[in-house]
DSSP file (Angstrom, degrees, kcal/mol; ACC not computed):
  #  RESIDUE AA STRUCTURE BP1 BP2  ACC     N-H-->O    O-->H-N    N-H-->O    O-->H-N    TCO  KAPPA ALPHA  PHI   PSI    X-CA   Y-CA   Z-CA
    1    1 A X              0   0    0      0, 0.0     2,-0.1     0, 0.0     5,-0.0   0.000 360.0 360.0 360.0 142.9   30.9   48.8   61.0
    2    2 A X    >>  -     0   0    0      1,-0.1     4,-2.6     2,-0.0     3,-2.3  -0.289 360.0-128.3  -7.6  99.1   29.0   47.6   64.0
    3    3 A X  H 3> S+     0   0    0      1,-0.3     4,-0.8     2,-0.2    63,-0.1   0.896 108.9  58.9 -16.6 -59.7   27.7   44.1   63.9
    4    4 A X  H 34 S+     0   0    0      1,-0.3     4,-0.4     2,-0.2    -1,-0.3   0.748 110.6  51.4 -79.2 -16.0   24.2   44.8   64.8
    5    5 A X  H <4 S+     0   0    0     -3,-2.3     4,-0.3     2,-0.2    -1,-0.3   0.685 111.0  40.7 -97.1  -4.1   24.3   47.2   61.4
    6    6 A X  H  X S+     0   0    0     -4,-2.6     4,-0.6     1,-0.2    -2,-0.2   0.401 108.9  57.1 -91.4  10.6   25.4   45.2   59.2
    7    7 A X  H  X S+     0   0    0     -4,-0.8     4,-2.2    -5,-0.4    -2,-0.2   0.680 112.9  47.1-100.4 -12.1   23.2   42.4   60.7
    8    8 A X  H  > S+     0   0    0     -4,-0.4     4,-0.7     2,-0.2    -2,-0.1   0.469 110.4  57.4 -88.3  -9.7   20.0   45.3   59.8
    9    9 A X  H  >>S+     0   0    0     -4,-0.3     4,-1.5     2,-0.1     5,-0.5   0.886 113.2  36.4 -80.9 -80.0   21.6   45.7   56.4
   10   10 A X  H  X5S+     0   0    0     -4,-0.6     4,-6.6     1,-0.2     5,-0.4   0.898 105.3  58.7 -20.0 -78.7   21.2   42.5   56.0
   11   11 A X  H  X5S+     0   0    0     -4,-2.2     4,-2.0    48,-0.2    -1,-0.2   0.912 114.7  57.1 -33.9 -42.1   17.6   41.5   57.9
   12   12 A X  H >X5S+     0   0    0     -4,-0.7     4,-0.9    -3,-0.3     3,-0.7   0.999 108.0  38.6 -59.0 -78.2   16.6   44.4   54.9
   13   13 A X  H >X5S+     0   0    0     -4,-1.5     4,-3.6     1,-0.3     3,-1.5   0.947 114.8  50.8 -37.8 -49.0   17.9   42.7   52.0
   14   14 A X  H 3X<S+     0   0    0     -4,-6.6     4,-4.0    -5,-0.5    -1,-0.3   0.922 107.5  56.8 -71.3 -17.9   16.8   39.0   53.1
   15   15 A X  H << S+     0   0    0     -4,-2.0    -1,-0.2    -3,-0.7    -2,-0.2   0.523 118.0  36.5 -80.2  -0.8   12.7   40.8   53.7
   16   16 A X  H XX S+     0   0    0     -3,-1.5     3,-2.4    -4,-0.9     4,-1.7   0.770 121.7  46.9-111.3 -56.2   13.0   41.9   49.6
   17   17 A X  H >X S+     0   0    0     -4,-3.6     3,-1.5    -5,-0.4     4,-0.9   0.941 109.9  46.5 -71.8 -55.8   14.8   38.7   49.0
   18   18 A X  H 3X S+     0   0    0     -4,-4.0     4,-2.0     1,-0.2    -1,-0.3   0.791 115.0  58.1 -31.4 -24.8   12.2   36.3   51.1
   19   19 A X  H <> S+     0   0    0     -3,-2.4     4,-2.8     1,-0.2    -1,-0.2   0.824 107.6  48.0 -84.6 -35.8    9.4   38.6   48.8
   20   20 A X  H << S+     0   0    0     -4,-1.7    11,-0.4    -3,-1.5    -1,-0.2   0.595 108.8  46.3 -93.2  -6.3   10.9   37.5   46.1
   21   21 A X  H  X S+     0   0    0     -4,-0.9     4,-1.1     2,-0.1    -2,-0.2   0.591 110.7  49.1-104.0  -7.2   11.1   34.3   46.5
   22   22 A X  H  X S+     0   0    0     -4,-2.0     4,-3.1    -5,-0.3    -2,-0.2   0.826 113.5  48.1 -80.5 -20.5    7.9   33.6   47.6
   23   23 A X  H  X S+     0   0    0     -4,-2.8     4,-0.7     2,-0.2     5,-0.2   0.721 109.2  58.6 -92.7   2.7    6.5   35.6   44.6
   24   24 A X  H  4 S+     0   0    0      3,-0.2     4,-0.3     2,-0.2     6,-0.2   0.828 111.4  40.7 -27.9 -78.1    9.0   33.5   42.4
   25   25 A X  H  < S+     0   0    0     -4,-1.1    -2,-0.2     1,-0.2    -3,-0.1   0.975 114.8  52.8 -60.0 -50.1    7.3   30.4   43.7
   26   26 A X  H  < S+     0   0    0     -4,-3.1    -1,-0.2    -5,-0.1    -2,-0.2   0.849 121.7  26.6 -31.5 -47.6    3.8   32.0   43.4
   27   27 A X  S  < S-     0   0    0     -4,-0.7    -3,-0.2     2,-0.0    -2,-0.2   0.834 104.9-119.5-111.3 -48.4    3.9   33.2   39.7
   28   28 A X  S    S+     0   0    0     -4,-0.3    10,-0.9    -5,-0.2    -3,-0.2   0.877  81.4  99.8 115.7  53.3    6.6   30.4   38.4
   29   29 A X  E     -A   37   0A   0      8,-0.2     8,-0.2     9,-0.1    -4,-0.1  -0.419  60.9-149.4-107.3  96.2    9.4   33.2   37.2
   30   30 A X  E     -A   36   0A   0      6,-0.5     6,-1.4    -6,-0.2     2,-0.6   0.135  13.7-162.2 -16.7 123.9   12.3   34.0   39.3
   31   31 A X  E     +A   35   0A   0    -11,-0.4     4,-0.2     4,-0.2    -7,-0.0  -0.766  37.0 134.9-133.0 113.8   13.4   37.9   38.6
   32   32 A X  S    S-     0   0    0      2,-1.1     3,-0.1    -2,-0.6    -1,-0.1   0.661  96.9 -40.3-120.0 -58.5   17.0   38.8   39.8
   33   33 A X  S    S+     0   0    0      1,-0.8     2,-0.2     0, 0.0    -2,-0.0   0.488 141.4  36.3-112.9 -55.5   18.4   41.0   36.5
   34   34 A X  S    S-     0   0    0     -3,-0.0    -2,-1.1     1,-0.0    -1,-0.8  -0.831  91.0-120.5 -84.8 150.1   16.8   38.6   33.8
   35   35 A X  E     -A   31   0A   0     -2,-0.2     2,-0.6    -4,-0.2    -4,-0.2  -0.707  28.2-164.7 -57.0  99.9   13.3   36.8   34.3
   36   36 A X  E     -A   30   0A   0     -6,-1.4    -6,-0.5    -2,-0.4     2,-0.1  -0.850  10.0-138.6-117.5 141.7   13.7   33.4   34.2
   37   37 A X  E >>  -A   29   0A   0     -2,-0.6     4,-1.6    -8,-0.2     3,-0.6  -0.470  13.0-130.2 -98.6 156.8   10.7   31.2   33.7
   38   38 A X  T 34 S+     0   0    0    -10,-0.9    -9,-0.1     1,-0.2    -1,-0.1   0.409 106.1  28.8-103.8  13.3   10.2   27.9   35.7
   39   39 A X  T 34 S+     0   0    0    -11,-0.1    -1,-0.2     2,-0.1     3,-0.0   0.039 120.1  49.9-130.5  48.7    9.3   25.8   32.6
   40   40 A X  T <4 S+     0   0    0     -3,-0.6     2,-0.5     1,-0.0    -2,-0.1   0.366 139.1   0.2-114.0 -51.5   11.2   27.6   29.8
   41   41 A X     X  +     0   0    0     -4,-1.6     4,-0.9     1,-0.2    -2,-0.1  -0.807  68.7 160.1-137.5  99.4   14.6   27.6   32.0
   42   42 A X  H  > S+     0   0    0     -2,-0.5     4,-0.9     2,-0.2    -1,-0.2   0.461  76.8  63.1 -84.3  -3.3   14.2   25.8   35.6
   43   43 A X  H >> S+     0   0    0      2,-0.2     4,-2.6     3,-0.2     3,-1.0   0.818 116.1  38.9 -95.1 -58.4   18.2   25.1   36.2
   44   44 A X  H 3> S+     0   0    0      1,-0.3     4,-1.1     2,-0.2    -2,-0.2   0.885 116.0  49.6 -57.9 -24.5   18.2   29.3   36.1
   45   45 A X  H 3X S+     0   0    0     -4,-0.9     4,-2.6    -8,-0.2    -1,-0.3   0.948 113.4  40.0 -69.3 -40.6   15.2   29.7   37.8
   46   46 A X  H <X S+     0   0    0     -3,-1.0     4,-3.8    -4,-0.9    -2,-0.2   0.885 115.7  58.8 -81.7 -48.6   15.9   27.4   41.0
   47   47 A X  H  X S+     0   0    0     -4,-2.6     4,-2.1     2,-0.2    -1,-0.2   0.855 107.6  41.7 -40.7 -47.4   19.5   28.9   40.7
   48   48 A X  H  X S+     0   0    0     -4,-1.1     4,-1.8     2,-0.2    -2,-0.2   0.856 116.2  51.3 -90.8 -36.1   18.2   32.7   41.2
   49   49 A X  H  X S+     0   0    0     -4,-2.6     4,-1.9     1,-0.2    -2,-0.2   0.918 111.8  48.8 -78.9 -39.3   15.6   31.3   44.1
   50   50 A X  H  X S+     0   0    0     -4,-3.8     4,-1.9     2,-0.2    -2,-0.2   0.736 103.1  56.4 -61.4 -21.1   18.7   29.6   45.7
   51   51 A X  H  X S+     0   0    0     -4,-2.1     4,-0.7     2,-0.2    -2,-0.2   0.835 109.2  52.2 -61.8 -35.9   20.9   32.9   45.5
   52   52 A X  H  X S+     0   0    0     -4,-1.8     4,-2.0     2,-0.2    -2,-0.2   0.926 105.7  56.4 -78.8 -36.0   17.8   34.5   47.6
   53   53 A X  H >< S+     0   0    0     -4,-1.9     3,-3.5     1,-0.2     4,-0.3   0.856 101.9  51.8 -25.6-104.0   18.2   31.8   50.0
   54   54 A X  H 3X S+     0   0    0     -4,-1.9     4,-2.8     1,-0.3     5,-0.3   0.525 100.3  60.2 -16.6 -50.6   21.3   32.5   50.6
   55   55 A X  H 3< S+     0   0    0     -4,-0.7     4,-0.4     2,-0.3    -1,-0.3   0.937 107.8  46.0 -49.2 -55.2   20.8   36.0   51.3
   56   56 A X  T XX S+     0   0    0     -3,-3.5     3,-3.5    -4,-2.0     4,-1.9   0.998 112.6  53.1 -78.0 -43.7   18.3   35.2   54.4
   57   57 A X  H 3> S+     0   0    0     -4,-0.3     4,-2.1     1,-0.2     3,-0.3   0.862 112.7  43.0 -52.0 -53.2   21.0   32.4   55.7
   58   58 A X  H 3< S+     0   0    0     -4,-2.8    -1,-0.2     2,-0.2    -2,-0.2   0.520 113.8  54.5 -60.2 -13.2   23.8   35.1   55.7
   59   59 A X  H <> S+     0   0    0     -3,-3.5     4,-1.3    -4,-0.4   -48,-0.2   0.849 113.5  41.9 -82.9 -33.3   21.0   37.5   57.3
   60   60 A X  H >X S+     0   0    0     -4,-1.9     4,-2.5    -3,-0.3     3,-0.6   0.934 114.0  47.8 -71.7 -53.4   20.6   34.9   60.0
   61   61 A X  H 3X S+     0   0    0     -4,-2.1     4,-0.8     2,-0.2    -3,-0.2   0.872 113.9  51.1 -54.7 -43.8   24.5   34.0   60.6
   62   62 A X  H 34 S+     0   0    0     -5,-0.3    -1,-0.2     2,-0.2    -2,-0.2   0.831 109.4  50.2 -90.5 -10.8   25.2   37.8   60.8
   63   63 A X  H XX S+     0   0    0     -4,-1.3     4,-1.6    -3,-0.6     3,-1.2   0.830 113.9  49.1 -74.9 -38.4   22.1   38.4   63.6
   64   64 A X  H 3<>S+     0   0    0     -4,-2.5     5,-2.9     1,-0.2     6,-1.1   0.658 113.7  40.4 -94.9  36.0   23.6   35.7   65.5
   65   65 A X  T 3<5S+     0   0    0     -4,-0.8    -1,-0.2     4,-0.3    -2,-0.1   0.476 107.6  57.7-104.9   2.3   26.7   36.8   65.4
   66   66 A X  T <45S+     0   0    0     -3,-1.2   -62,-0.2     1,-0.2    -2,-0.2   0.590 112.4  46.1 -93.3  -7.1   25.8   40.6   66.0
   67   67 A X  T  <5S-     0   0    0     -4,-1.6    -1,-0.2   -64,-0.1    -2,-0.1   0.198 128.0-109.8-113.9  23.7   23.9   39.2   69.7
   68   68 A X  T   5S+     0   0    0      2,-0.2    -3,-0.2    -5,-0.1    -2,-0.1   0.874  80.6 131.1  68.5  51.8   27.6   37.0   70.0
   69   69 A X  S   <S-     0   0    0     -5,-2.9     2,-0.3     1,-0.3    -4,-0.3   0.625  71.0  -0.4-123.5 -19.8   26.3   33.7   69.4
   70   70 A X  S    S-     0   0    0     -6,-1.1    -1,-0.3    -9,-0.1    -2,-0.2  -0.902  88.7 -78.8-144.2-173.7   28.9   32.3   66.6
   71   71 A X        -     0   0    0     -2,-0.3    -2,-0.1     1,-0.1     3,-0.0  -0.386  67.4 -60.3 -88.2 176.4   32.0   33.8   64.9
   72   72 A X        -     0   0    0      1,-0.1     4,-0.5    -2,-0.1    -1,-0.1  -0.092  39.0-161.4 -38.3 132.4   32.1   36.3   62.0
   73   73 A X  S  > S+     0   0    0    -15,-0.1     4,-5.1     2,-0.1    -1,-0.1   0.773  95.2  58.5 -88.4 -24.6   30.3   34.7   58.9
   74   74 A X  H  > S+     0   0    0      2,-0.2     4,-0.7     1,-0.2    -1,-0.1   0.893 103.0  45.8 -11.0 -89.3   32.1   37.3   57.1
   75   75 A X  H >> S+     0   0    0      1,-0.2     4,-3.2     2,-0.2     3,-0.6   0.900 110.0  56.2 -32.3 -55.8   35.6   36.3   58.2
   76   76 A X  H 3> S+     0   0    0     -4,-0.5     4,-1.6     1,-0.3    -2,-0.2   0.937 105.5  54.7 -59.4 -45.3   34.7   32.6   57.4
   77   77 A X  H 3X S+     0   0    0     -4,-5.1     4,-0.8     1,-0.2    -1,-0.3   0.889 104.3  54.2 -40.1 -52.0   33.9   33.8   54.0
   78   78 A X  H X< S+     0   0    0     -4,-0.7     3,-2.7    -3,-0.6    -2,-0.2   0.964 105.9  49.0 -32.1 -74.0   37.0   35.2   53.5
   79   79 A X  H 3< S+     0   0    0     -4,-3.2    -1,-0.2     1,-0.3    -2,-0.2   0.537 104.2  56.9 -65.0  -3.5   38.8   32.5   54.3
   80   80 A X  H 3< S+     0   0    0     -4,-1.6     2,-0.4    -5,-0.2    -1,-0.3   0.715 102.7  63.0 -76.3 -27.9   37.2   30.3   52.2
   81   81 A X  S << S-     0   0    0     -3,-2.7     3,-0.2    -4,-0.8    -1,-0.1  -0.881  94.6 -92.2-112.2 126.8   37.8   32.5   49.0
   82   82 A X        -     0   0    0     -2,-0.4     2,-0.6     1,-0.2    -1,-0.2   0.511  47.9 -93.3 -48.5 176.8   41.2   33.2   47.6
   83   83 A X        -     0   0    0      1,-0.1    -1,-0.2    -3,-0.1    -4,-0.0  -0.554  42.2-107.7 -83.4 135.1   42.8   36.0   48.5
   84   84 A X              0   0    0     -2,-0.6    -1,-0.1    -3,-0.2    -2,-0.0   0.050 360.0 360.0 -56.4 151.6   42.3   38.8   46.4
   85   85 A X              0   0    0     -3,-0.1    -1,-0.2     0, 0.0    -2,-0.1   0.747 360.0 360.0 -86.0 360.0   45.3   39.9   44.2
């Protein structure tokens, strides 16, 4: 695939995930599959709001790399994580 669509794949996923962490932080539960509450289970809550983080940093690393401004984050991933068998 084209850089610049998997960097629009992306921008889409981080604009649900940014919604979700700001209404995380609003109501004080995290929702990803389970609903985790921020004073029944904070490790899982803060966990679920840092997985959507991620999401917009990997949206951001894969626009600039779709306008040629760093390398693949993709690749890099790879090669940080074993190889599949």
């Amino acid at each position: 695939m084209r850089p610049g669509t998997i960097a629009l794949v992306f921008w889409v996923l981080s604009a649900f995930a940014f919604y979700g962490i700001l209404n995380g932080l609003r109501t004080g539960h995290a929702q990803a599959v389970f609903v985790y509450w921020r004073d029944r289970n904070p490790g899982m809550y803060w966990m679920t709001i840092l997985g959507k983080a991620l999401v917009i940093g990997l949206a951001i690393a894969e626009t600039l790399y779709a306008f040629g401004l760093t390398g693949d984050p993709i690749a890099a991933l790879r090669s940080i994580l074993p190889p599949d068998r």
